[in-house]
C-alpha positions in Angstrom: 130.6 414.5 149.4 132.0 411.2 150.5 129.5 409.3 148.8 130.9 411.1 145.9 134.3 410.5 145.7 134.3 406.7 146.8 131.3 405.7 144.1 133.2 407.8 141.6 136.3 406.3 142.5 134.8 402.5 143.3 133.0 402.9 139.9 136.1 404.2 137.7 138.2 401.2 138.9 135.4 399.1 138.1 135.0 400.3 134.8 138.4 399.4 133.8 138.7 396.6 131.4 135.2 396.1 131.2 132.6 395.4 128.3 131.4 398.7 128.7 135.0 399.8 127.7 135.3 398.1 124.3 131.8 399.0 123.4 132.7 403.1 124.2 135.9 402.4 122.1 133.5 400.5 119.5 130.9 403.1 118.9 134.0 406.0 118.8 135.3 404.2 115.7 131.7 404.3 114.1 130.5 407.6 115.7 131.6 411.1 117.1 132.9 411.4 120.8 130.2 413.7 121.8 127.1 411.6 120.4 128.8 408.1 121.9 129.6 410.6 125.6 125.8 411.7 125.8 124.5 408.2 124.9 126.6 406.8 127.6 125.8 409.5 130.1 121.8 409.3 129.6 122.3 404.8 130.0 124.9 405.0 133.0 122.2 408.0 134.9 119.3 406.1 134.7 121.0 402.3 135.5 122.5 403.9 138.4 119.6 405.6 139.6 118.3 401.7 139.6 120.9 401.2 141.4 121.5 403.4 144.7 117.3 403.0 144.5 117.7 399.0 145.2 120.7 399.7 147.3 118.7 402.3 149.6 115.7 400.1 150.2 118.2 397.2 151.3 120.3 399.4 153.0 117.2 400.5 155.8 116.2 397.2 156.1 119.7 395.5 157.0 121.9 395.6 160.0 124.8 398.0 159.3 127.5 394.7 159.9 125.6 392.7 157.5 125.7 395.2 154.8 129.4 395.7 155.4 130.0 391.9 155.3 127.8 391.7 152.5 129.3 395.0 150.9 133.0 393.2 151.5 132.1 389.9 150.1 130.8 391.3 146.9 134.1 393.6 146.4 136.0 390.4 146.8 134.0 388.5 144.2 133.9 391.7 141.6 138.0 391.4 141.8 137.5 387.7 140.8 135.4 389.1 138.1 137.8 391.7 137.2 140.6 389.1 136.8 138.2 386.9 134.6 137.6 389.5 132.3 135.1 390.6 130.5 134.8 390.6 126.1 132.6 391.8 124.0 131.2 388.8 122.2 130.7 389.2 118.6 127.3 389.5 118.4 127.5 392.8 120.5 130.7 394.0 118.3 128.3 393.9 115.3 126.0 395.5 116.6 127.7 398.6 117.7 129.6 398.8 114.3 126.7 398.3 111.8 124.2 400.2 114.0 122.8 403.1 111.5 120.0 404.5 114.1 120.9 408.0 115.9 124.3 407.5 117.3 122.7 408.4 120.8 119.9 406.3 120.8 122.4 403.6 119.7 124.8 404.1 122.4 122.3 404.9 125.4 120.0 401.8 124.2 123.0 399.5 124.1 124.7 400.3 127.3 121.9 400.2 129.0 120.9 397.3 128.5 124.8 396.0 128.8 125.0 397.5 132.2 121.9 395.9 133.7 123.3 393.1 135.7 127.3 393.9 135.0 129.9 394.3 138.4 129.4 398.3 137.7 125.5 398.2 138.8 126.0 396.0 141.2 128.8 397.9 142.9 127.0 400.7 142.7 123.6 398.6 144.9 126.7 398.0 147.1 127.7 401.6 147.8 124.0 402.9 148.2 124.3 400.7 151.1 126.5 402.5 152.9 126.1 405.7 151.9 123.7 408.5 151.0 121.9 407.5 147.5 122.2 411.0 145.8 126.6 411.2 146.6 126.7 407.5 145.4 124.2 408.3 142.1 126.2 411.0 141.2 129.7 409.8 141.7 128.6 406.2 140.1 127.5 407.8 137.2 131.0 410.4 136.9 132.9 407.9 137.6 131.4 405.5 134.9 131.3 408.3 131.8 134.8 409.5 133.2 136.2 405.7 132.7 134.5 405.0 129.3 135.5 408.2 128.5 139.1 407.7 129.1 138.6 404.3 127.0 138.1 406.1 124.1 140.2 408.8 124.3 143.4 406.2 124.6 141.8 403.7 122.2 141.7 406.3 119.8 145.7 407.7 120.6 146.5 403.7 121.0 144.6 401.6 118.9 144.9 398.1 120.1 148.3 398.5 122.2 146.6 398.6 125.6 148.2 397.4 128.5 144.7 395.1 129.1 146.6 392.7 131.9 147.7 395.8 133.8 144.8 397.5 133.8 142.5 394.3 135.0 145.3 393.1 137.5 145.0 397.0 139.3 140.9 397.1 139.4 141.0 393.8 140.7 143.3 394.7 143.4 141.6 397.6 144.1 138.2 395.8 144.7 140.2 393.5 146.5 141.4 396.4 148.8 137.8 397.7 149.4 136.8 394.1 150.0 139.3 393.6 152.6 138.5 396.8 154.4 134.4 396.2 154.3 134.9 393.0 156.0 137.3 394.2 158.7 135.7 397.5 159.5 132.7 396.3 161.5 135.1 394.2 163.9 138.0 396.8 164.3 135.3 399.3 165.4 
């Protein structure tokens, strides 16, 4: 259950303010919720299933302080990453609005192939190497659908007025927390 809550927590901070975000909120304006929620769920279960798979394999074959120190470098660069930002260039903005194929095959063929690669996936490698791969799937993938979820819920009840700084400055201070305590933990034990 630990592998749960931290991946779905790790992954629901990581979530905010990215791509992934303002393509949910893209497709909602286009779509229904439940079509644009499936999609999602069926991209984010199968690229994070990619995910605690790569993480396992170079979990067993690392020392545990090296993973942590590893684990804590790469939560410090995803809060630069966070801070950068992340946009949806207008190439992928077209496509999500002019997009006339099933709305679930849309969604779960675009954000799969967004999500290969992006700070979310690669978080998730991270947290499969420290903890069990079937906690970290399912809590990656909750906490993923949860946050794009969320995205369109407010983006629909908000529109554009969405405190975007805000929510960037907290997920990068939260990977920048987790960062801190990765790189510490191996030395203080």
């Amino acid at each position: 259950m630990e592998a749960f809550w931290i991946s779905l927590a790790v992954i629901f901070v990581a979530e905010l303010g990215d791509k992934s975000q303002l393509m949910a909120m893209t497709f909602a304006t286009r779509f229904k919720t439940w079509p644009v929620l499936l999609g999602i769920t069926i991209a984010t279960t199968v690229v994070h299933l990619i995910s605690v798979a790569v993480g396992g394999l170079i979990g067993d074959a690392l020392p545990t302080t090296a993973i942590s120190v590893a684990a804590g470098l790469a939560f410090l660069a995803f809060a630069v990453w966070t801070l950068r930002g992340d946009e949806l260039t207008d190439d992928e903005s077209k496509k999500a609005q002019n997009t006339t194929r099933n709305a679930v095959i849309a969604v779960t063929v675009a954000f799969f192939l967004a999500e290969l690669g992006d700070k979310t996936m690669l978080a998730t490698i991270t947290l499969a190497t420290q903890h069990g791969w079937l906690g970290t799937w399912i809590g990656s993938t909750v906490g993923m659908v949860a946050a794009d979820a969320l995205a369109i819920l407010v983006g629909r009840l908000l529109g554009k007025h969405l405190p975007e700084k805000a929510i960037r400055y907290g997920a990068a201070a939260a990977f920048a927390i987790f960062g801190i305590v990765l790189l510490v933990e191996p030395f203080v034990s």
